[in-house]
N, C-alpha and C positions, 0 to 999 in steps of 0.2 A: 643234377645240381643246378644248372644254368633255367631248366624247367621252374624247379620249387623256387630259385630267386624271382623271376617272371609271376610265378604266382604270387606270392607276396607281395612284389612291389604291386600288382595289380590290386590285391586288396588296400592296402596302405592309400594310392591313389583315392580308390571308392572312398573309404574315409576322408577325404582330406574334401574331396566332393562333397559327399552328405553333411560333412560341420560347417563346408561355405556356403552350402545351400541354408542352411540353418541361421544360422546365424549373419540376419541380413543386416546393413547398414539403415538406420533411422533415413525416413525418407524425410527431406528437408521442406519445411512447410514455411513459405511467403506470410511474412506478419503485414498484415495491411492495418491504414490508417486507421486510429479507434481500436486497437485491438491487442493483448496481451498474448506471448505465447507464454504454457506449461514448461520448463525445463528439469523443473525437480520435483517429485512426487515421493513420500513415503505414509504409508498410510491410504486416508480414503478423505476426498474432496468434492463435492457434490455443488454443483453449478444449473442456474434456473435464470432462462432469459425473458424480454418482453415477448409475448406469441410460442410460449411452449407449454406446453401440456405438465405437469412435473417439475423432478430434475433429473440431472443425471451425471452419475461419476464420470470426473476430470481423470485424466491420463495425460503424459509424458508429452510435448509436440502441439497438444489441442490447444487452440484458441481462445480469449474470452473477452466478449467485447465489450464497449463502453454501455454500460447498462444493467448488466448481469451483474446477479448475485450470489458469492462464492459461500460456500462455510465449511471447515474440514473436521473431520471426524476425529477423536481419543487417539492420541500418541500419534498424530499424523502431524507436516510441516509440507509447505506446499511455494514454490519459489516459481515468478513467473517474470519475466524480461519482458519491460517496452518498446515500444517502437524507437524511441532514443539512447537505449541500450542500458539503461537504470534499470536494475536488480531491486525488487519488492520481495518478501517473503512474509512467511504467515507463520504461527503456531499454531498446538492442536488448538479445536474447540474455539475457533476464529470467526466471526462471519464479519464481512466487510463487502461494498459492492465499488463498483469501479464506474466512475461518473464519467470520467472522460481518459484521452491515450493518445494525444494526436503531436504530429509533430510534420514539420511543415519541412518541404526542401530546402528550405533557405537557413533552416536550422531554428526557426518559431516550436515552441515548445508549452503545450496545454495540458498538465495532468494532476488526475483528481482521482485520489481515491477514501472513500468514509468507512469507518469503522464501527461495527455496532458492537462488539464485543471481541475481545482476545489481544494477539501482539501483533505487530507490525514492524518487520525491520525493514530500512532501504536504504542503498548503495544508490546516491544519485550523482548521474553523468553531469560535468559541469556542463556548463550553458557556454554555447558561443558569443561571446564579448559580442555588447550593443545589440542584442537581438532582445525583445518584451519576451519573457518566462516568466512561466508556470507549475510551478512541481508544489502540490497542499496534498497531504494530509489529514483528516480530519476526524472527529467523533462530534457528539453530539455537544458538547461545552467548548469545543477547542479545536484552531486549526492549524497545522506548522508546514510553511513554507520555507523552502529552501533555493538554492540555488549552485548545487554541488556540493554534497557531504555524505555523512554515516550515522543515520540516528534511526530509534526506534519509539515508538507511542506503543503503552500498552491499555488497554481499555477496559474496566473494569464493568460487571454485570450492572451496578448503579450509577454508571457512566464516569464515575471518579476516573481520572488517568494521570499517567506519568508518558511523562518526553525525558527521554536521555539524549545526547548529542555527545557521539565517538570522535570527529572529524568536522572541523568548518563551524559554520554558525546557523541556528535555525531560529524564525519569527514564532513566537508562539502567541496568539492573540484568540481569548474570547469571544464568541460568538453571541451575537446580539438576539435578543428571545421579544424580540418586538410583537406587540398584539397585532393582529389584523385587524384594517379598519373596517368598523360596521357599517352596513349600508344605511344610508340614509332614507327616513320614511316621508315620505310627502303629509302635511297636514298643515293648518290655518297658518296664517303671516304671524312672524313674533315679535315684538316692539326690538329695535336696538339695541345693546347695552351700551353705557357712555364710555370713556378712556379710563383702560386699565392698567395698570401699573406694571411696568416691565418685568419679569422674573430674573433675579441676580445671576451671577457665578453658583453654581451647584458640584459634590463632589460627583467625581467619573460614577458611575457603576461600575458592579464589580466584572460587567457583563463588556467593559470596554476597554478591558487594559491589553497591555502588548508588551511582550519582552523577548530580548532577542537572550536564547542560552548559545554560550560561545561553549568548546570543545572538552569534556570532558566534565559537564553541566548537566543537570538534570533540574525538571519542575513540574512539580504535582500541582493536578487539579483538584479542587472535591466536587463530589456529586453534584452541589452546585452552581458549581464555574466559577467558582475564587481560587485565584492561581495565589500560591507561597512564592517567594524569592527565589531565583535559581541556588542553587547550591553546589556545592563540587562532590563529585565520589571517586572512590578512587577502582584501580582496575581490579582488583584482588577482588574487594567486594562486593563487586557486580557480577563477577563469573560464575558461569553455570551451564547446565548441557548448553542452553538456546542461545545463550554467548559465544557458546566453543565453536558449534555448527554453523553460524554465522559468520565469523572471522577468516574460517576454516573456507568457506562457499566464497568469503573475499577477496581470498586468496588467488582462486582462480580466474585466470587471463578471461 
């Protein structure tokens, strides 16, 4: 009797072996300055930097630095933490590139992320009082700076988009489409023209306005960069799976 208990407890052990050998703990990977780490992956997310050959599928842990460019595959959602502990996420069918990540010892805060197609949620960490921050935003009409809240940009394939703001208040301001100036061509001396007439007050463009959406706000672009008034929505209306998993992901510490 005392034999067959010895046996089993010896198998049981072996088991208990092979599933902690198995099942190892995530080894912890150092986010350095400029740099995004992975924490949530479902689906397939494919990442292409300056000096690489391709791309290559994103996983769990992996990094991705200021420069690179993400996009995630059909049915996939892809969440990555910066260096100041703000929570970015993605929907499927996203591509967006990430310009900059930095964040200073002293609590200085530089980040930039642009959107060329899909959704953008982010949970951003407030800013240490009296420090110059940075947290934008943007697509190609539009850019939203914040300074600690809960909003998302979703971007649409003819660059139309929508800013919702869940939490705080976010700057949503048009992007100016200025021509480059052309070079100038050397050729014969040309007489002076006399005094001209000053040009009046003219209205903004539509390419200069700026409006801060406070909480529970939302405001649409169009393809062309004329932003509508913010407006209010309410929560009921707005929910949906990429709401749920969102709140849901907010949740946690």
């Amino acid at each position: 009797m005392k034999r067959s208990m010895s046996v089993v407890f010896s198998i049981v052990l072996l088991l208990i072996c092979f599933v902690s050998g198995q099942a190892k703990p995530p080894v912890p990977v150092k986010m350095m300055k400029g740099e995004a780490q992975v924490t949530a992956l479902k689906g397939k997310a494919d990442v292409i930097c300056a000096g690489q050959k391709g791309t290559h599928s994103l996983k769990v842990n992996d990094l991705v630095r200021a420069g690179c460019e993400v996009s995630t595959g059909a049915d996939s959602r892809l969440e990555m933490v910066l260096p100041d502990k703000s929570v970015v996420r993605f929907s499927e069918k996203t591509s967006f590139k990430l310009i900059e990540a930095d964040v200073t010892a002293d609590g200085k805060r530089a980040v930039g992320i642009s959107v060329t197609v899909g959704k953008i949620w982010t949970k951003v960490r407030k800013a240490l009082p009296g420090k110059a921050d940075k947290f934008e935003i943007s697509c190609q009409n539009a850019v939203a700076g914040v300074r600690g809240t809960v909003y998302r940009m979703d971007v649409e394939s003819d660059q139309a988009a929508l800013v919702k703001v869940y939490d705080g208040e976010v700057r949503v301001a048009g992007i100016s489409k200025t021509k480059p100036a052309t070079d100038s061509v050397a050729g014969p001396p040309k007489p002076v023209s006399g005094p001209t007439v000053v040009e009046g007050p003219k209205p903004v463009s539509m390419e200069e306005w700026v409006y801060i959406v406070k909480s529970m706000q939302k405001i649409r672009i169009t393809s062309k960069g004329q932003a509508g008034e913010p407006e209010a929505f309410t929560e009921a209306e707005d929910m949906d799976a990429w709401v749920r998993w969102n709140k849901m992901r907010d949740q946690k510490p």
